[in-house]
C-alpha positions as a printed NumPy array, in Angstrom:
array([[-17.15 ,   0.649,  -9.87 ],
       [-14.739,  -1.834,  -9.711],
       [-11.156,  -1.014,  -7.4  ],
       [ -8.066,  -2.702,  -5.765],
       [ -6.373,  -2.858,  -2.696],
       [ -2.06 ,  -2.718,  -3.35 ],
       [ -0.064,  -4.691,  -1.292],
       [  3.615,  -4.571,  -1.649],
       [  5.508,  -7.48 ,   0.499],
       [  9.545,  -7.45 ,   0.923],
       [ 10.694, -10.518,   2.331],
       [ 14.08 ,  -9.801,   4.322],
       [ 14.998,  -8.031,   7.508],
       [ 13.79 ,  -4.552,   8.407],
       [ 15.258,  -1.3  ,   9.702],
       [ 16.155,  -1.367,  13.819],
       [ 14.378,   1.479,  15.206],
       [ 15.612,   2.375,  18.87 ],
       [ 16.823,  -1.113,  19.158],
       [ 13.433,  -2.772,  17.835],
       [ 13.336,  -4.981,  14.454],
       [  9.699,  -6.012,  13.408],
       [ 11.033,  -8.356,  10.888],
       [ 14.409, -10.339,  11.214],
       [ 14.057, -12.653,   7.911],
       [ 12.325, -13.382,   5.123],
       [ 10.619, -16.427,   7.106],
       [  8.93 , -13.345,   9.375],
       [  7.667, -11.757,   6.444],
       [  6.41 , -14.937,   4.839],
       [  4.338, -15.732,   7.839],
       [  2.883, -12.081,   7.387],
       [  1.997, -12.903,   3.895],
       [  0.255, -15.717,   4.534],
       [ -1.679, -13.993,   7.198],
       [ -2.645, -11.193,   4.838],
       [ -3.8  , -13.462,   2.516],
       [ -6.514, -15.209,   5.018],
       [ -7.456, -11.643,   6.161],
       [ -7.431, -10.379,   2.458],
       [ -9.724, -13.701,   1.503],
       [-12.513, -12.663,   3.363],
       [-12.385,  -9.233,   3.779],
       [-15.281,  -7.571,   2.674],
       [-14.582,  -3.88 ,   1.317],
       [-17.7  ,  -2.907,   0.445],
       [-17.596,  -2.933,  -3.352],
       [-15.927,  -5.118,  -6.229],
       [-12.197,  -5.136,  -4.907],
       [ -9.099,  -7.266,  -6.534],
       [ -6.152,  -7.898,  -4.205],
       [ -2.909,  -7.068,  -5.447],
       [ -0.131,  -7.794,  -3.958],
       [  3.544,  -7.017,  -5.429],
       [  6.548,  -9.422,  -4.777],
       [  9.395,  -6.725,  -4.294],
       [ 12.081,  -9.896,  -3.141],
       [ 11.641, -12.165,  -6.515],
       [ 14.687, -14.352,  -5.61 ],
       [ 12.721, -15.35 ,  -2.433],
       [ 12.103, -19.228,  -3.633],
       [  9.588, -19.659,  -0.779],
       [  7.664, -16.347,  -0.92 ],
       [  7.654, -17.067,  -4.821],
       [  6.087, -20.242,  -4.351],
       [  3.354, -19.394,  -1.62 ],
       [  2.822, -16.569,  -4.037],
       [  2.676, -18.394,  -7.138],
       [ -0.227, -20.533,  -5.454],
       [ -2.674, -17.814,  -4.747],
       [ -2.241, -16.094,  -7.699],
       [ -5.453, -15.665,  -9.485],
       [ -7.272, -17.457,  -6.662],
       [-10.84 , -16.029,  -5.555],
       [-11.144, -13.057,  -2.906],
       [-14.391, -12.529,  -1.056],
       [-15.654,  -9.699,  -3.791],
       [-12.693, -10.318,  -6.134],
       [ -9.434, -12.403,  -7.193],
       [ -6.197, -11.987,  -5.737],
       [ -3.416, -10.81 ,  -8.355],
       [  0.517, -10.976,  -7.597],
       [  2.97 ,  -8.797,  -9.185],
       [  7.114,  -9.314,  -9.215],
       [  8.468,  -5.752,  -8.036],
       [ 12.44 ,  -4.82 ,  -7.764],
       [ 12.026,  -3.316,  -4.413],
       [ 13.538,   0.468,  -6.105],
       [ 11.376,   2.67 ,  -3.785],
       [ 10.154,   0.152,  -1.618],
       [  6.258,   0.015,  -1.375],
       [  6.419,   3.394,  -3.012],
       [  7.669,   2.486,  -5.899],
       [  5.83 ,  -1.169,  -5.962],
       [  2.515,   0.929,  -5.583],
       [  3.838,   3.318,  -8.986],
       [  4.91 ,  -0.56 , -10.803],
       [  1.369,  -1.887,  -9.777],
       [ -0.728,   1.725, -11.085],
       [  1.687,   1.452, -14.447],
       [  0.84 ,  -2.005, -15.054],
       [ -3.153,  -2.302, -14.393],
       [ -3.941,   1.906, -14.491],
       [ -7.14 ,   0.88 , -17.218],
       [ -8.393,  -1.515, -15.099],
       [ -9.624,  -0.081, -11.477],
       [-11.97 ,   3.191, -11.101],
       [-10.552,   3.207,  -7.386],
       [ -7.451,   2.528,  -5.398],
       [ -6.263,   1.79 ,  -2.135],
       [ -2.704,   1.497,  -0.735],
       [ -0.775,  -0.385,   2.196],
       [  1.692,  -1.965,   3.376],
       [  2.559,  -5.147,   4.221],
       [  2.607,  -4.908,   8.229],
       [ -0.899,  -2.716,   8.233],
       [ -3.463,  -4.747,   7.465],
       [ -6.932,  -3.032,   6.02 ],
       [ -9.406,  -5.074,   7.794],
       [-12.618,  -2.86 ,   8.321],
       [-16.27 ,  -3.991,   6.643],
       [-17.269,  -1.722,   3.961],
       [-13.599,   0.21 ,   4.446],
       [-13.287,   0.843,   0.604],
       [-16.96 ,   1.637,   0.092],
       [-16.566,   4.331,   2.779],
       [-13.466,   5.725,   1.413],
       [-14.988,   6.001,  -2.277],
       [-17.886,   7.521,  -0.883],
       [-16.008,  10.463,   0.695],
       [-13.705,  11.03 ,  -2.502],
       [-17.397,  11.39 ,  -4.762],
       [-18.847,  13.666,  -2.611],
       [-16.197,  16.063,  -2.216],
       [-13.765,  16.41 ,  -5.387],
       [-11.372,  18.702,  -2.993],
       [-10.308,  15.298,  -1.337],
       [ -7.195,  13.829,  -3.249],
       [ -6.634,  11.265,  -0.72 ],
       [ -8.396,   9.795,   1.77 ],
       [ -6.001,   8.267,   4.771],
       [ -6.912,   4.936,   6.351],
       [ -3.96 ,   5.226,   9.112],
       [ -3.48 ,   8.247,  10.022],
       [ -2.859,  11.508,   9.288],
       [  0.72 ,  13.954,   9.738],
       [  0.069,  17.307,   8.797],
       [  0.71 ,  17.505,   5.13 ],
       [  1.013,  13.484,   4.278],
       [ -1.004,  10.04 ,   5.334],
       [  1.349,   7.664,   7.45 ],
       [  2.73 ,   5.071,   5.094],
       [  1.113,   6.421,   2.262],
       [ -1.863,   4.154,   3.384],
       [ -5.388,   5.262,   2.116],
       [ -7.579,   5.215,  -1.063],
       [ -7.889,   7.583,  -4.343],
       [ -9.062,   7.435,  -7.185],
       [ -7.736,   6.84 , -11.201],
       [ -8.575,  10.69 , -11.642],
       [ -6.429,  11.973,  -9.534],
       [ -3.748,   9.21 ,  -9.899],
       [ -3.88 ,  10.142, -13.573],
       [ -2.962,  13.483, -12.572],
       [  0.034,  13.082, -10.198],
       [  1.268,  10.93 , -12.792],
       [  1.364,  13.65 , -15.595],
       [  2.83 ,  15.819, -13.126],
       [  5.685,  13.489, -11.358],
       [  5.805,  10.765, -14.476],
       [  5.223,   8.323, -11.142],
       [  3.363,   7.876,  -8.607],
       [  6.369,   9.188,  -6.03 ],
       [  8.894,   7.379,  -4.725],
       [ 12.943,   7.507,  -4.387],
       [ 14.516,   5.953,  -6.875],
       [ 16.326,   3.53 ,  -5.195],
       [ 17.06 ,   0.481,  -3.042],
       [ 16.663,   1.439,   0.444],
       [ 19.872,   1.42 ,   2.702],
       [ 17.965,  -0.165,   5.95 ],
       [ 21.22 ,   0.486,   7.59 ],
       [ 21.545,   4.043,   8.22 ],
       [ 18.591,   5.568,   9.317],
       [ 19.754,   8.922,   8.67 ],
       [ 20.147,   8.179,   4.875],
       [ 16.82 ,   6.056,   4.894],
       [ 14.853,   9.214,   5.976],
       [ 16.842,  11.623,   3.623],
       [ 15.964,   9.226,   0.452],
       [ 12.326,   6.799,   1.47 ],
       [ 10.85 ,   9.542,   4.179],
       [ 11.036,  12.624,   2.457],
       [ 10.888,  11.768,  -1.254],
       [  8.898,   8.271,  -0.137],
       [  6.317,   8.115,   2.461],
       [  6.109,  12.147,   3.108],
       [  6.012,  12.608,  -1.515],
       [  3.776,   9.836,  -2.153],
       [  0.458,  11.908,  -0.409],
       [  1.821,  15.09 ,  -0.118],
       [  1.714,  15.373,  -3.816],
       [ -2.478,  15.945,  -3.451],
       [ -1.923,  19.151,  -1.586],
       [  0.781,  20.307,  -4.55 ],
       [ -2.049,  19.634,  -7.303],
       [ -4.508,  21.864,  -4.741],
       [ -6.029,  19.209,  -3.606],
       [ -6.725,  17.734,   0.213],
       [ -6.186,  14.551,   2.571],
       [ -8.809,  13.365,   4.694],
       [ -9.07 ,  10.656,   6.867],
       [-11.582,   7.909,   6.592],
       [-14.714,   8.11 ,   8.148],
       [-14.518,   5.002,  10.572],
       [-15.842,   4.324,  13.859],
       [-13.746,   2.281,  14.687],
       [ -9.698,   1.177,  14.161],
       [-10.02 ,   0.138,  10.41 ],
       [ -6.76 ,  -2.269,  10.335],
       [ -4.469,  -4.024,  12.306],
       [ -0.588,  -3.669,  12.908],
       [  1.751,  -6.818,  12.716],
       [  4.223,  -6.814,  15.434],
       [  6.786,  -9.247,  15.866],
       [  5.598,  -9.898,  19.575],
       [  1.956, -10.887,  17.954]])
């Protein structure tokens, strides 16, 4: 039973949200990374679990580089794996690039992003355990969730039912573009509603349900730029 975590990182400044920026340059989001990566190191899921984590700012020299060094490099119950992106659908569409590219090789899958970090023992075990005993669960959400979606598309499912929201969307969903981080208004028209809000919604379209984990307690933690 061997699964992966999916990581996407873009290393540049973030949307301003009621006057608040989490990230204000790539440096930020390079500090992040290297934080995942310690967390990520020892974090034990549960189960056999690579670490993927997708590069969707190639021309980054320095995020390349830090990148480049842990590539392939051993993960508490697996190896770390790094992927170059292109940032079209953000962590959406780095989360469809990463399924396209290693879709043979993990029974299960869990997705993030960058700034939520998955930190909970035995968090993947759990989730894997809910999705076999109930095949009405299409996704199980490890942050939240909003009515007919998880928040950020975070949470675990498995190659089945991946399989089959790719037959149905040719993707696993995302907007198929470069976000405008400047006009919020656009940003929820395109990554929102055809991004975060499409990429879990599509469960309940194939008849299928979210659920959220069964945790007792906060299973990740939140970067914030005041941390």
């Amino acid at each position: 039973m061997k699964s992966c975590i999916v990581v996407p990182f873009y290393f540049g400044p973030r949307r301003v949200r009621s006057g608040y920026q989490t990230f204000k340059s790539a440096e930020d989001v390079i500090d992040l990374c290297v934080k995942c990566h310690e967390v990520y190191k020892s974090w034990d899921s549960g189960c056999e679990t690579d670490i993927i984590f997708v590069n969707n700012s190639p021309d980054v020299e320095k995020a390349v580089k830090f990148l480049e060094s842990i590539n392939g490099t051993s993960a508490h119950r697996g190896k770390f794996i790094v992927l170059e992106g292109n940032n079209i659908g953000m962590g959406f569409g780095a989360h469809s690039l990463a399924f396209k590219t290693l879709r043979d090789s993990y029974e299960y899958w869990m997705f993030t992003e960058d700034d939520v970090i998955l930190k909970e023992k035995n968090l993947m075990k759990n989730a894997i355990n809910q999705l076999r005993t109930d095949s009405s669960i299409g996704f199980v959400a490890c942050y939240g969730l909003a009515g007919d979606h998880a928040h950020g598309g975070i949470g675990c499912t498995s190659r089945k039912n991946l399989i089959r929201v790719w037959e149905k969307y040719g993707k696993l969903p995302h907007h198929d573009s470069v976000a405008n981080l400047e006009d919020n208004k656009v940003f929820k028209h395109t990554h929102i509603i055809h991004g975060e809000i499409a990429f879990t919604k599509c469960y309940i379209e194939l008849g299928m349900r979210l659920e959220k984990v069964n945790s007792s307690s906060i299973p990740y933690t939140r970067w914030d730029r005041k941390d």
